[in-house]
Structure formats: C-alpha cells, structure tokens
N, CA and C atoms of all chains as a GROMACS GRO file, in nm:
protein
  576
    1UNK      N    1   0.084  -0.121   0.000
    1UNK     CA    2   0.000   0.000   0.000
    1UNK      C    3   0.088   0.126   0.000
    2UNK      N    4   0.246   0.077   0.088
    2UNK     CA    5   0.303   0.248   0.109
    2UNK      C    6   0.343   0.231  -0.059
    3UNK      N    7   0.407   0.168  -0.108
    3UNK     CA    8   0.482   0.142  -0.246
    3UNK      C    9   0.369   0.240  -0.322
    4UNK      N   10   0.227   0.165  -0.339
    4UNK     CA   11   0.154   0.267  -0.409
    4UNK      C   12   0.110   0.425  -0.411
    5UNK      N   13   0.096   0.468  -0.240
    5UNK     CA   14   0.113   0.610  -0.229
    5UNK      C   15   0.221   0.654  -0.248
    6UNK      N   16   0.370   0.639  -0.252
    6UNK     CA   17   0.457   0.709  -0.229
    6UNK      C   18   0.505   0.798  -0.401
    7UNK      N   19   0.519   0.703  -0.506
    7UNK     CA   20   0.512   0.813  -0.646
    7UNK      C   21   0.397   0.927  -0.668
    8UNK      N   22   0.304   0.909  -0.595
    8UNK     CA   23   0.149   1.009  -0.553
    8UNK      C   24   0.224   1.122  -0.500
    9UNK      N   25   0.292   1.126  -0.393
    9UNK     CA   26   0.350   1.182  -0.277
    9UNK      C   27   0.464   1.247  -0.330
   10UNK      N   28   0.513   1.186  -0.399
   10UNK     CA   29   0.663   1.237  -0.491
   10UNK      C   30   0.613   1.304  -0.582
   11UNK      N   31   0.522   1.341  -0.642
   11UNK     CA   32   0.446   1.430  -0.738
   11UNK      C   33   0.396   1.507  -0.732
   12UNK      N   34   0.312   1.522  -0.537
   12UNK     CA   35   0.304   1.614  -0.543
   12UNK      C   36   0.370   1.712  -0.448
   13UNK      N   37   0.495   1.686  -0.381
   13UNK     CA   38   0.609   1.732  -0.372
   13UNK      C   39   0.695   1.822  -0.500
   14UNK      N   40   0.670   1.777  -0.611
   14UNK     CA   41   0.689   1.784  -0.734
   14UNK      C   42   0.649   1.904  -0.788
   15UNK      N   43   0.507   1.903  -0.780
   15UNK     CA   44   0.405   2.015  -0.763
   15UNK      C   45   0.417   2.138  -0.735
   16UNK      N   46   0.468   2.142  -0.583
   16UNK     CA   47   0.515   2.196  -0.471
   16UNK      C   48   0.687   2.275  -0.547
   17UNK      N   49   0.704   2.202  -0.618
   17UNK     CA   50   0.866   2.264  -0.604
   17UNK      C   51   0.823   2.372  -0.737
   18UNK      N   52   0.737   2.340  -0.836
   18UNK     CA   53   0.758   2.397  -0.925
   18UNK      C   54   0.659   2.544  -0.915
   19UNK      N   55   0.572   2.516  -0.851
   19UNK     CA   56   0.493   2.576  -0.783
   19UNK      C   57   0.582   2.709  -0.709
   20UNK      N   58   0.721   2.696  -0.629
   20UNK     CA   59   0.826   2.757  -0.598
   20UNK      C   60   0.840   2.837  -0.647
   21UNK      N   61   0.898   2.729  -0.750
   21UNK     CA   62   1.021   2.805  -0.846
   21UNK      C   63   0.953   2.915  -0.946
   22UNK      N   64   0.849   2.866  -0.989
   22UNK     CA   65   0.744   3.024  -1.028
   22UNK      C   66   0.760   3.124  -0.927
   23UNK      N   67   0.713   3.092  -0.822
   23UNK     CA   68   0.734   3.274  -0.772
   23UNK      C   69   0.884   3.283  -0.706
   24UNK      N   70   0.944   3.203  -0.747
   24UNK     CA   71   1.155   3.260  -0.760
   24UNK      C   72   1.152   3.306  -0.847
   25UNK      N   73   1.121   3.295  -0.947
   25UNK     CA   74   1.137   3.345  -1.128
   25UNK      C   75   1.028   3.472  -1.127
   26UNK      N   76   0.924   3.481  -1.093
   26UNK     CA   77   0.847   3.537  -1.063
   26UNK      C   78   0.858   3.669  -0.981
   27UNK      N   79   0.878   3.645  -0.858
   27UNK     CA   80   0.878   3.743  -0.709
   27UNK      C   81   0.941   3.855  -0.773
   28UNK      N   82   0.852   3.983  -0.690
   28UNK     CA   83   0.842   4.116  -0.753
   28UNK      C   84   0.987   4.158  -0.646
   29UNK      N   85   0.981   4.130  -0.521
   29UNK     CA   86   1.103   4.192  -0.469
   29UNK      C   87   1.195   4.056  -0.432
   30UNK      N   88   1.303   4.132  -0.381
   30UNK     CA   89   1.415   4.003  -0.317
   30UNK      C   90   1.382   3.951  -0.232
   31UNK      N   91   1.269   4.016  -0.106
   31UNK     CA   92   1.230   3.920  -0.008
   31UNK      C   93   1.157   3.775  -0.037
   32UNK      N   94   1.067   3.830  -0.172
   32UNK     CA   95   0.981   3.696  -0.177
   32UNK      C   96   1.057   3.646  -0.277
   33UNK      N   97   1.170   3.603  -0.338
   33UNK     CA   98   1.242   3.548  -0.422
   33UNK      C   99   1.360   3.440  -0.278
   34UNK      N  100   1.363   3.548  -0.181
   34UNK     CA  101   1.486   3.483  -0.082
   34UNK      C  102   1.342   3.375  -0.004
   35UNK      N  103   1.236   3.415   0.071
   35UNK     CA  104   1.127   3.349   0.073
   35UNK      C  105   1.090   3.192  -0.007
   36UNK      N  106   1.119   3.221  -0.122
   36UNK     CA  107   1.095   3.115  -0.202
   36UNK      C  108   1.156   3.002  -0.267
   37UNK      N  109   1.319   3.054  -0.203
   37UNK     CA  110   1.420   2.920  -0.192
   37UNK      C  111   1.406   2.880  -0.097
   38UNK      N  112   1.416   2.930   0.044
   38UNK     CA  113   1.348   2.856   0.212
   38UNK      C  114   1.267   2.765   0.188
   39UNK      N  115   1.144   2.768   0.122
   39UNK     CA  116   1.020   2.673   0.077
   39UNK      C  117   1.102   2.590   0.002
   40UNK      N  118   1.143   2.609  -0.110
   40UNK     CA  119   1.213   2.509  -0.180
   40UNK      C  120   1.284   2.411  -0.141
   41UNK      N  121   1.385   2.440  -0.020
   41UNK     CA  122   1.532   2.406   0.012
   41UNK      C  123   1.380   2.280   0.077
   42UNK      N  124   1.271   2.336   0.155
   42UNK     CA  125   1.200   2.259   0.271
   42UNK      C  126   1.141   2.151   0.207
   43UNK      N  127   1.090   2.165   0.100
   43UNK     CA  128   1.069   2.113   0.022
   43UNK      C  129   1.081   2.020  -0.081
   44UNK      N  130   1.224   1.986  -0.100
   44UNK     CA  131   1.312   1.938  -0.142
   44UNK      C  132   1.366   1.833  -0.050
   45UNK      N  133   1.374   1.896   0.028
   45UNK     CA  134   1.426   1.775   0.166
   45UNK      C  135   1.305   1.676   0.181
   46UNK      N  136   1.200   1.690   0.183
   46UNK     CA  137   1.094   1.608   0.163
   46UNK      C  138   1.079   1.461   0.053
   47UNK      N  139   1.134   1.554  -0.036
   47UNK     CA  140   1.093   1.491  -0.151
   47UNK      C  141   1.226   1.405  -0.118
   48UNK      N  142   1.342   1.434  -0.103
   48UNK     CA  143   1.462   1.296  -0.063
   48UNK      C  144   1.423   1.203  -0.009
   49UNK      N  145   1.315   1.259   0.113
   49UNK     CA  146   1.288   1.140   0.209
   49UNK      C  147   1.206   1.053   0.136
   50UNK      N  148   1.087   1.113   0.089
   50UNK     CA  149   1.018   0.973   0.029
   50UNK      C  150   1.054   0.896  -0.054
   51UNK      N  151   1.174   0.969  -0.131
   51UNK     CA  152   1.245   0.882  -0.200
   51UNK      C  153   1.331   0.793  -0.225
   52UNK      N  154   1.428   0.835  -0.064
   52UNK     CA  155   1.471   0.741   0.044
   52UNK      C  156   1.345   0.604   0.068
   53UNK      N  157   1.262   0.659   0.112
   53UNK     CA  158   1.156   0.568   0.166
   53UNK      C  159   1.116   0.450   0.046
   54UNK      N  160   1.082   0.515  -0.062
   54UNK     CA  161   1.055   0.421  -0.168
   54UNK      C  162   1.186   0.291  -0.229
   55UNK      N  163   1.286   0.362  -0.246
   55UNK     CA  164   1.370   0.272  -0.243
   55UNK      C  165   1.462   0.196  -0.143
   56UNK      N  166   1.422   0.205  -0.047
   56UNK     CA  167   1.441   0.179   0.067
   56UNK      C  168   1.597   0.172   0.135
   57UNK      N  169   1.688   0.296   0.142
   57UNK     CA  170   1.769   0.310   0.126
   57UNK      C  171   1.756   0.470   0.282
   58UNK      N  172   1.832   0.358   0.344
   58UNK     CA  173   1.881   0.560   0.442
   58UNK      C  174   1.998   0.608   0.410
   59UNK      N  175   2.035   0.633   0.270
   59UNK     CA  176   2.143   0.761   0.227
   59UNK      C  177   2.082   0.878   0.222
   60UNK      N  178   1.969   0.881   0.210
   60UNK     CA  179   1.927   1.020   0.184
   60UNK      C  180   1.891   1.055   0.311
   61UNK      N  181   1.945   1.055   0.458
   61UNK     CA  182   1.884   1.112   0.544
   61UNK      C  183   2.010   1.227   0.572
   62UNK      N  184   2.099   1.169   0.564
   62UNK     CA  185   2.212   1.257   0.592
   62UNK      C  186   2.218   1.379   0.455
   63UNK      N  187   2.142   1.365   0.345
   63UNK     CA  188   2.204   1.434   0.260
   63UNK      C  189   2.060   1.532   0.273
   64UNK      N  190   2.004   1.489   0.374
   64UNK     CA  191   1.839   1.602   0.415
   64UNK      C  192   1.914   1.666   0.529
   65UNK      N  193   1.957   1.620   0.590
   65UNK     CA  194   2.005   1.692   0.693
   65UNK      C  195   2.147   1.763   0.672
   66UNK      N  196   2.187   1.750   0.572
   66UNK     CA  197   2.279   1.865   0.485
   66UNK      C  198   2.189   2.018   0.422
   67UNK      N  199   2.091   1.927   0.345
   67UNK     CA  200   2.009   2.014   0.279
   67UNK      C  201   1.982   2.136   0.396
   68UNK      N  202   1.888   2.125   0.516
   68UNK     CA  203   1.818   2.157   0.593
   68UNK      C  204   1.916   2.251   0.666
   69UNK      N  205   2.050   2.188   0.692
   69UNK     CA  206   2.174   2.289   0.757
   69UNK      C  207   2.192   2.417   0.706
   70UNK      N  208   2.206   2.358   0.524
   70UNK     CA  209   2.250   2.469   0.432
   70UNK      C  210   2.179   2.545   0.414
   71UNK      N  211   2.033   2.528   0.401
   71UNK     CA  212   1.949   2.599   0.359
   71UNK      C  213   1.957   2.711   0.443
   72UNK      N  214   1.942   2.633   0.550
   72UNK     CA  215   1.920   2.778   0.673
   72UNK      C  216   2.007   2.861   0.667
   73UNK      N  217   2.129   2.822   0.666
   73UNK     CA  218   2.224   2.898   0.693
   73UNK      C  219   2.267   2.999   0.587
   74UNK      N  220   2.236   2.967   0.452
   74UNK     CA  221   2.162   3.005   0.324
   74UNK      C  222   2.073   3.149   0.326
   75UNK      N  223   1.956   3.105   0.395
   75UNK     CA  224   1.861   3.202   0.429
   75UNK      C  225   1.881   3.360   0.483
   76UNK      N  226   1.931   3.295   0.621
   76UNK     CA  227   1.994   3.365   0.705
   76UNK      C  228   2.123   3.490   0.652
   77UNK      N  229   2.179   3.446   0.559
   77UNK     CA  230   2.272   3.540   0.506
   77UNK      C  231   2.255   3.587   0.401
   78UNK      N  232   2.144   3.511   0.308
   78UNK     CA  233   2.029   3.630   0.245
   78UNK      C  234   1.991   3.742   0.285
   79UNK      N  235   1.896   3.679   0.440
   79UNK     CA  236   1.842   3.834   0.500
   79UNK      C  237   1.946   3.920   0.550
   80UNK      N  238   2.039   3.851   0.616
   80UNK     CA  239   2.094   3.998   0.648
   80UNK      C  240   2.181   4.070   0.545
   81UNK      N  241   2.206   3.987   0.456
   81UNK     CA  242   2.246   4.083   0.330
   81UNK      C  243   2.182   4.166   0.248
   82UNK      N  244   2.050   4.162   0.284
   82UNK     CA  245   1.935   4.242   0.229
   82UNK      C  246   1.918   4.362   0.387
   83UNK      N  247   1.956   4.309   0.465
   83UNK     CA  248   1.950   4.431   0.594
   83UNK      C  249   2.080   4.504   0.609
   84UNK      N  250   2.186   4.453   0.603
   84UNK     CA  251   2.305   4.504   0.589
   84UNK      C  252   2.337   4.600   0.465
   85UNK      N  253   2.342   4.485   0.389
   85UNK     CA  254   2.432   4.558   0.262
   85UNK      C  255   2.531   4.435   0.226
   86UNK      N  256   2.561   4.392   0.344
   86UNK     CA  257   2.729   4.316   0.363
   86UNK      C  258   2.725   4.148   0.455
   87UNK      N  259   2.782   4.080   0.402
   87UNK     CA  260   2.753   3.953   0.518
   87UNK      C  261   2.861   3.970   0.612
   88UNK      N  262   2.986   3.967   0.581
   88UNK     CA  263   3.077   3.988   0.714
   88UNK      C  264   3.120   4.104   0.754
   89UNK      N  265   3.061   4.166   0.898
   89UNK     CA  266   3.108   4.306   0.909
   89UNK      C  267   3.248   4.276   0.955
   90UNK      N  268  -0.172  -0.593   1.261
   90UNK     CA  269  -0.100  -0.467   1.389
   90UNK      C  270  -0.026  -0.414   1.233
   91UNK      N  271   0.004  -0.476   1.141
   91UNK     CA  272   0.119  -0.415   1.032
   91UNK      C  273   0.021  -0.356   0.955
   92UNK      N  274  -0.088  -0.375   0.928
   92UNK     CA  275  -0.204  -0.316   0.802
   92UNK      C  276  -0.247  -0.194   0.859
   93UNK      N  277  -0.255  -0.189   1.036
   93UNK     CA  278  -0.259  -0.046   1.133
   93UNK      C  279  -0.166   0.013   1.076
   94UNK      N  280  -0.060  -0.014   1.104
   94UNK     CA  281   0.102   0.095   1.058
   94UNK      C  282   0.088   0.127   0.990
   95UNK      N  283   0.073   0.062   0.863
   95UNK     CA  284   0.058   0.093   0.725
   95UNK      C  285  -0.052   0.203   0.692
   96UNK      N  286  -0.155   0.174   0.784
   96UNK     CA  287  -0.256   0.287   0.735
   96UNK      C  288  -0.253   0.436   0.804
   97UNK      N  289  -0.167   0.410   0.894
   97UNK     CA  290  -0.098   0.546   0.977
   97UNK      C  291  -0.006   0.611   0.902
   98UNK      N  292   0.118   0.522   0.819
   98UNK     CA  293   0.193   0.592   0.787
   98UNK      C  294   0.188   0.650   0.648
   99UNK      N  295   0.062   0.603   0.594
   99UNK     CA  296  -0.002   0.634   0.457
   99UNK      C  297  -0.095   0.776   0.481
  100UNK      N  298  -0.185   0.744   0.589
  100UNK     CA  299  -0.267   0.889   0.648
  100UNK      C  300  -0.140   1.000   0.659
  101UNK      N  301  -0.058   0.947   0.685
  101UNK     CA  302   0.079   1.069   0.753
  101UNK      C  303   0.114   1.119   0.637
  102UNK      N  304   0.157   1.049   0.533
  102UNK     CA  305   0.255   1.103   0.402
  102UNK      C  306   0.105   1.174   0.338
  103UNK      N  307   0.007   1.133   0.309
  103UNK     CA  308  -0.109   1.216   0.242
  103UNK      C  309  -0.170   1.309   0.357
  104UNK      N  310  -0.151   1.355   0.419
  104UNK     CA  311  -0.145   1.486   0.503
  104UNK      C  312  -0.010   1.562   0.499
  105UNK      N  313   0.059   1.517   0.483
  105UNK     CA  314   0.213   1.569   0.462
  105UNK      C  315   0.192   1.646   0.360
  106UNK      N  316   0.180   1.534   0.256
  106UNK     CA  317   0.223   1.635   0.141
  106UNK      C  318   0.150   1.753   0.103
  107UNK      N  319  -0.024   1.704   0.151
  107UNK     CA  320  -0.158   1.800   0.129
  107UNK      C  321  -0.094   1.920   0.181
  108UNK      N  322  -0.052   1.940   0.309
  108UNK     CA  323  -0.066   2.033   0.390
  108UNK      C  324   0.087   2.106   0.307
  109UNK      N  325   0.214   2.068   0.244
  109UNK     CA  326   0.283   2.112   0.182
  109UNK      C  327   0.284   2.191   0.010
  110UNK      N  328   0.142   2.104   0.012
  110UNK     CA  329   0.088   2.189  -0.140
  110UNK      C  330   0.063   2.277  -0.078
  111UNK      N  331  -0.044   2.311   0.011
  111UNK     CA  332  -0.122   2.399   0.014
  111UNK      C  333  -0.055   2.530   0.034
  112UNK      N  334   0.096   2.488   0.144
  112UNK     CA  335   0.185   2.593   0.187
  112UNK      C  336   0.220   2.683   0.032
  113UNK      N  337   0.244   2.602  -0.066
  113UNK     CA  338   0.346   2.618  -0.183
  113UNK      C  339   0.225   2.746  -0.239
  114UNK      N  340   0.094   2.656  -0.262
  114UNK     CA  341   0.041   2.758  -0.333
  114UNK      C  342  -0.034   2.842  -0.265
  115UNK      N  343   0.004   2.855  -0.103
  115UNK     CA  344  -0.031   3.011  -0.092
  115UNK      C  345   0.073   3.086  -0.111
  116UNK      N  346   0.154   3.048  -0.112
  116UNK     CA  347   0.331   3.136  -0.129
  116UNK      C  348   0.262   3.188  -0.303
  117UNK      N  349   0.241   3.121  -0.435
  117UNK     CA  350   0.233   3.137  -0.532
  117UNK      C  351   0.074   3.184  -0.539
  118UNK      N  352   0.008   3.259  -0.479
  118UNK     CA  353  -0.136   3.291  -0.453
  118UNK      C  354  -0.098   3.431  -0.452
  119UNK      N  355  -0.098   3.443  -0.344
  119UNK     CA  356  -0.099   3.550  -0.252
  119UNK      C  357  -0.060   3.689  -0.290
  120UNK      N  358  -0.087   3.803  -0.281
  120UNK     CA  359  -0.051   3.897  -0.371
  120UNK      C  360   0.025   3.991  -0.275
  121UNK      N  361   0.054   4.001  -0.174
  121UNK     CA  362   0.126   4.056  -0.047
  121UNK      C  363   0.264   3.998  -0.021
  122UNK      N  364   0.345   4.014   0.003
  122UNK     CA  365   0.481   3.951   0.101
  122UNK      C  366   0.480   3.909   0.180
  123UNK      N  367   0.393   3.978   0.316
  123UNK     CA  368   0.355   3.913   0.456
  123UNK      C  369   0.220   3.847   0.457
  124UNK      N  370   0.128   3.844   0.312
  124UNK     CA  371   0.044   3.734   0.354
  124UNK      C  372   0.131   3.603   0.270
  125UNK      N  373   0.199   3.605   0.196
  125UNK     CA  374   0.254   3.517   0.136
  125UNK      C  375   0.349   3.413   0.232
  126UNK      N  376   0.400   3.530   0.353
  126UNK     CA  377   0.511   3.432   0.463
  126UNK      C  378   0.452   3.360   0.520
  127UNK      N  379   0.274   3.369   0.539
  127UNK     CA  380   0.210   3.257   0.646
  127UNK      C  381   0.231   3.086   0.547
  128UNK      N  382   0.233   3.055   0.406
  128UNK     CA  383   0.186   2.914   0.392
  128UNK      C  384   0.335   2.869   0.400
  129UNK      N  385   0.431   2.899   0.380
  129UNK     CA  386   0.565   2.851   0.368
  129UNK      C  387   0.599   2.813   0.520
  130UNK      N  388   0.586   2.958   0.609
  130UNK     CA  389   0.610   2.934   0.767
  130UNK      C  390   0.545   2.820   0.820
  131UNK      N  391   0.426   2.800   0.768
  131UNK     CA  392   0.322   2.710   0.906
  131UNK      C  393   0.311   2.587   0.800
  132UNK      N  394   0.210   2.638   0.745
  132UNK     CA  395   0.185   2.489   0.655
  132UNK      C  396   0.302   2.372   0.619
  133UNK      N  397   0.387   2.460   0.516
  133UNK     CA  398   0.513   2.359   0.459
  133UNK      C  399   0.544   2.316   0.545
  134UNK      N  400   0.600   2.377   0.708
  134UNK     CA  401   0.666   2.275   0.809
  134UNK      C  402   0.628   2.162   0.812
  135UNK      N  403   0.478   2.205   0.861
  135UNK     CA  404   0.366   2.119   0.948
  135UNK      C  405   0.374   1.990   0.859
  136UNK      N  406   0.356   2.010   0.716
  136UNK     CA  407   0.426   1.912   0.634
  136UNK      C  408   0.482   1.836   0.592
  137UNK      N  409   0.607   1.901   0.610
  137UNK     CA  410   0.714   1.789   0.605
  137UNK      C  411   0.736   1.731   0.767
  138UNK      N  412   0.739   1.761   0.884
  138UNK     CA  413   0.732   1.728   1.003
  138UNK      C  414   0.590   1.598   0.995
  139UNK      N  415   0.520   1.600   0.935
  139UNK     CA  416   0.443   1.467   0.880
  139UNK      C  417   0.521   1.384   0.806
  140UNK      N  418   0.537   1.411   0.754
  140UNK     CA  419   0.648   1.328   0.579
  140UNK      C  420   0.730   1.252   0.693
  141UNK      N  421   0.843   1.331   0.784
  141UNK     CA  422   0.935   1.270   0.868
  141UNK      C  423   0.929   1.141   0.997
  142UNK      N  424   0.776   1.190   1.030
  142UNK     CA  425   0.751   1.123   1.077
  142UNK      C  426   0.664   0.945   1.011
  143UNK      N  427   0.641   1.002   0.960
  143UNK     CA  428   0.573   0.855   0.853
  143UNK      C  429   0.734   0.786   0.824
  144UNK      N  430   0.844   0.857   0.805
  144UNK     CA  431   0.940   0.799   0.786
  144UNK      C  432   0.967   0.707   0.903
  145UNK      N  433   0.965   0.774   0.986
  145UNK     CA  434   1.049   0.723   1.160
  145UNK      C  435   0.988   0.582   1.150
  146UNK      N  436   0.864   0.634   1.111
  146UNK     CA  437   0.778   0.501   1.143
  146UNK      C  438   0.781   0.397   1.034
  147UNK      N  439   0.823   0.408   0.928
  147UNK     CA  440   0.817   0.299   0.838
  147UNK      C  441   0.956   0.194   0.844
  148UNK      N  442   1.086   0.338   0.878
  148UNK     CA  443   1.210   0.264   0.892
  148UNK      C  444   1.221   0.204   1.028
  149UNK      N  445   1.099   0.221   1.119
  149UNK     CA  446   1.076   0.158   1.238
  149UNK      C  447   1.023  -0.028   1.245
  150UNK      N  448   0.927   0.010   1.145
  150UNK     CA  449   0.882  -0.134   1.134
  150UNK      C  450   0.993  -0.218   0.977
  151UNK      N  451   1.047  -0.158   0.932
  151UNK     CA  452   1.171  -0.252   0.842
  151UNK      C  453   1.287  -0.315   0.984
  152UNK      N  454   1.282  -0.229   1.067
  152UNK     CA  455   1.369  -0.299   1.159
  152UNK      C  456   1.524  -0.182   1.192
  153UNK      N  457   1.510  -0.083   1.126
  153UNK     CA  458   1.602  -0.054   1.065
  153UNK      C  459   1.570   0.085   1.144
  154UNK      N  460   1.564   0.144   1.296
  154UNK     CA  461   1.530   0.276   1.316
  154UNK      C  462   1.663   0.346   1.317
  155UNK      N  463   1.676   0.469   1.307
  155UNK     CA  464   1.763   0.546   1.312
  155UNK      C  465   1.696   0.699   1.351
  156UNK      N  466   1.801   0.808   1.394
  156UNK     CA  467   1.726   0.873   1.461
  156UNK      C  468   1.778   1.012   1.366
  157UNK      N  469   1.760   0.979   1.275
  157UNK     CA  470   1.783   1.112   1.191
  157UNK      C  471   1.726   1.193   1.120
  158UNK      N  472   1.603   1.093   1.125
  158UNK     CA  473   1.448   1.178   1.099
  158UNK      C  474   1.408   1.280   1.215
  159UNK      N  475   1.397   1.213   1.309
  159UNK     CA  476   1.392   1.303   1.440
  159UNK      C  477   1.515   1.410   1.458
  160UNK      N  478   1.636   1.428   1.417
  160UNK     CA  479   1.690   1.541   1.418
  160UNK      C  480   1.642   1.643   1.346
  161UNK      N  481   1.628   1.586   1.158
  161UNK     CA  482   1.567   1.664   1.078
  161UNK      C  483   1.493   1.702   1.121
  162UNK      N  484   1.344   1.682   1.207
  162UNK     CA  485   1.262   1.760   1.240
  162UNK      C  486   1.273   1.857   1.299
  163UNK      N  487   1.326   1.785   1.425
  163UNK     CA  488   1.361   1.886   1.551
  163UNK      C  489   1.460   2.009   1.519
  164UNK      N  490   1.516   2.006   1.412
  164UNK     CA  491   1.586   2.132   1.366
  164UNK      C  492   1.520   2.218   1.281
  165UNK      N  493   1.419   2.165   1.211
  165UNK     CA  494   1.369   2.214   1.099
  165UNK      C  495   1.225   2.331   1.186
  166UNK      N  496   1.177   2.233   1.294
  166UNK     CA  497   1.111   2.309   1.362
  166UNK      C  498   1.187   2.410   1.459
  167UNK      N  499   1.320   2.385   1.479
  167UNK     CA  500   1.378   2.491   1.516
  167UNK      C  501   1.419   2.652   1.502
  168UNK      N  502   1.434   2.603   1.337
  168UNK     CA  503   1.526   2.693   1.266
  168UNK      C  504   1.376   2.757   1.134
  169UNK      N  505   1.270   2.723   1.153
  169UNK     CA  506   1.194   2.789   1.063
  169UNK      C  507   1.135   2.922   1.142
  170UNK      N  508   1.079   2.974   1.262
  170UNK     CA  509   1.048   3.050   1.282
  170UNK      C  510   1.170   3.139   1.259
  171UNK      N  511   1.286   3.161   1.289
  171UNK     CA  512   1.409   3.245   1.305
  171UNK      C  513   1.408   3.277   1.167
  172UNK      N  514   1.428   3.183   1.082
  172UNK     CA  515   1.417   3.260   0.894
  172UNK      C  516   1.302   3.287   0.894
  173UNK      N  517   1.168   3.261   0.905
  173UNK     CA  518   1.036   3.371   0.902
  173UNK      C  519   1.064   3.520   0.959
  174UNK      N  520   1.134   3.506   1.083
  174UNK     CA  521   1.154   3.659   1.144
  174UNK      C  522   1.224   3.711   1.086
  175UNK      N  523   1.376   3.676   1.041
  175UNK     CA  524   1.468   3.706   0.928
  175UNK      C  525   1.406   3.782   0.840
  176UNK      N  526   1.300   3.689   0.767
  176UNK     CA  527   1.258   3.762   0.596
  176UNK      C  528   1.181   3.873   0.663
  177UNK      N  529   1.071   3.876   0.752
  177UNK     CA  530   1.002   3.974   0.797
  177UNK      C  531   1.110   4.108   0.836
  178UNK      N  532   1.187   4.105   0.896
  178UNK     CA  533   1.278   4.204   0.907
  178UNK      C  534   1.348   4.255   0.834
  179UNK      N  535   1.434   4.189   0.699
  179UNK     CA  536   1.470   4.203   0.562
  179UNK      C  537   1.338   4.273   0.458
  180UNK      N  538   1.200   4.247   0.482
  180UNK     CA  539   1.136   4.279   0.396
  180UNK      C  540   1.075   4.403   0.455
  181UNK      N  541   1.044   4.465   0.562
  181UNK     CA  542   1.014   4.559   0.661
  181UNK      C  543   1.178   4.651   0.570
  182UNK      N  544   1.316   4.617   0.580
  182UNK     CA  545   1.401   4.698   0.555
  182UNK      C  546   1.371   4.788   0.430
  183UNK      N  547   1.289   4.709   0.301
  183UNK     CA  548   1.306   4.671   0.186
  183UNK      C  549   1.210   4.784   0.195
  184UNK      N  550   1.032   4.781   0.250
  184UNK     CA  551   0.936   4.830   0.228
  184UNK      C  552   0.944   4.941   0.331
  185UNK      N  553   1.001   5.031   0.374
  185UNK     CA  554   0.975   5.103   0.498
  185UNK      C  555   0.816   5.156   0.522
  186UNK      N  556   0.769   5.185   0.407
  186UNK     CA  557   0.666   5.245   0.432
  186UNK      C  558   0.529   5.188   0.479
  187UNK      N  559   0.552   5.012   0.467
  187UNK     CA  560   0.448   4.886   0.536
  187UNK      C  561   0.451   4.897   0.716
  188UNK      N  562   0.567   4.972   0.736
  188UNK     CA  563   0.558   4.967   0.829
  188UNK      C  564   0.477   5.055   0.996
  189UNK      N  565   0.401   5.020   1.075
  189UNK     CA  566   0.259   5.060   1.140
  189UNK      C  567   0.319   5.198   1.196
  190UNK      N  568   0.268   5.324   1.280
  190UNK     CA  569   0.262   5.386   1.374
  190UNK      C  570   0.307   5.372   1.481
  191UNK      N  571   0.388   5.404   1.537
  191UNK     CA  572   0.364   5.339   1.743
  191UNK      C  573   0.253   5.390   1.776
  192UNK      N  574   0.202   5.331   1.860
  192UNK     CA  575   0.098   5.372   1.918
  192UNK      C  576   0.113   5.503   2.006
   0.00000   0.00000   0.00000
C-alpha cells in the first residue's frame, strides 16, 4: 500500500517545487524570491525522504540533513544581506 | 497490527504532502509579502514534520530505526520560525513604508 502512495506523494512534492520556483522566477522583490528558496530548500528535503523511503535506502537522510543545515544557513545570510548591505562586518 | 502501521503511515505522508501543497500555493497565490510568509512558515513545516515522521515510522517497522528523521525535524522546527523573522525584518528593511505607527 506504502509502495503505491509514495510516487502520488513524490508528485506532489513535485508540484510543490515547481509551484516555488514560479514565484523565484516570478517574485516582484528580493524578499519573496529569498522566501521562495526557504520553501524550496524545505521542500526538497521532503521529496529525498520519500524517495529514500521508496527505495528503501537511508542515504538520503544525511544528505536532508545537509540540505536543511545549508538551507538555513543560506537564508539567514540572504536576510541579512538584504539588511546590511554586507555579510561579514 | 502491520495493516494499522501501514494505514498510519499512509494517512501521515497524504497529510504531509496536502498540507505542503497547500503551503506552496499560498506562497504562489498570494498577492502581499507578509500574507505570502504565512503558507511557507506554518503549513510547509507542518508538512514535512508529517512526511518525517511517517518515515520514523516505516524505517521503524523494516527494523532498521535510526534517529535522523527526528533530528531533521527537531531542527527544521527549530530553525523555521528564526528565517520567518529574518525575511520579515529584511522585507520591513526593503518596504519602509508597510511599516505601522507606534501607538
């Protein structure tokens, strides 16, 4: 039964990303463009897991919990480079 | 007891992902910045913090638990409000003029 939901689940994860990446390509200012890789990065990590899950393989947990590190840390020096000016004072 | 699991961790991933569309396309809806930060902030988490957990639980019953789903979460729910406040404060920089009165 999981075998059959999980390409469902991966699609519409799928959905979800492209769904994104329109308003990245899209977004009128930098906030909702920096906004809309956060979703992505979250998003993305998702989609590893079930795909971990489907093939039944835990490599992809460590490479979500890469994702999830980077992203943030990603984010984070987005915004304050949009508050600053500068990332390292 | 395994056709239970199974139907838990199937309810989990189709609430997961529901609740991760929905985040996506209010982000791609929304015609504001700060109404746009609510589906990404709340929903998408709430989301994938489902997804993770259907995991825990499936690599639970293969035999095979590991606890790295549960970090992913527990960080992910950590570290999402702090980038919501982030962009809100970056986008407040951006828009000065969104911003209220003191009272």
């Amino acid at each position: 039964m999981i075998d059959a939901v999980l390409p469902w689940v991966i699609a519409g994860f799928a959905l979800a990303l492209l769904l994104n990446a329109w308003r990245l390509l899209r977004g009128p200012s930098l906030a909702d463009r920096v906004l809309a890789l956060d979703t992505l990065y979250i998003n993305a990590l998702a989609l590893l897991v079930c795909q971990g899950m489907l093939w039944r393989t835990a490599v992809y947990f460590e490479l979500a919990l890469l994702i999830g590190l980077l992203g943030f840390i990603g984010t984070v020096v987005l915004s304050k480079f949009i508050l600053r000016g500068e990332i390292i004072e | 007891m395994t056709t239970l699991l199974e139907l838990a961790i199937v309810v989990l991933l189709i609430v997961g992902v529901l609740f991760a569309l929905i985040g996506s396309w209010g982000l791609a809806k929304f015609h504001d910045f700060f109404k746009r930060l609510h589906g990404p902030s709340k929903a998408t988490t709430l989301g994938v913090g489902c997804v993770l957990l259907a995991s825990v639980l499936w690599f639970a019953s293969q035999g095979r638990a590991s606890g790295h789903e549960v970090l992913i979460a527990f960080f992910l729910f950590l570290t999402a409000p702090v980038s919501a406040h982030l962009l809100v404060k970056a986008a407040m920089h951006l828009m000065p003029g969104r911003r209220p009165p003191p009272p």
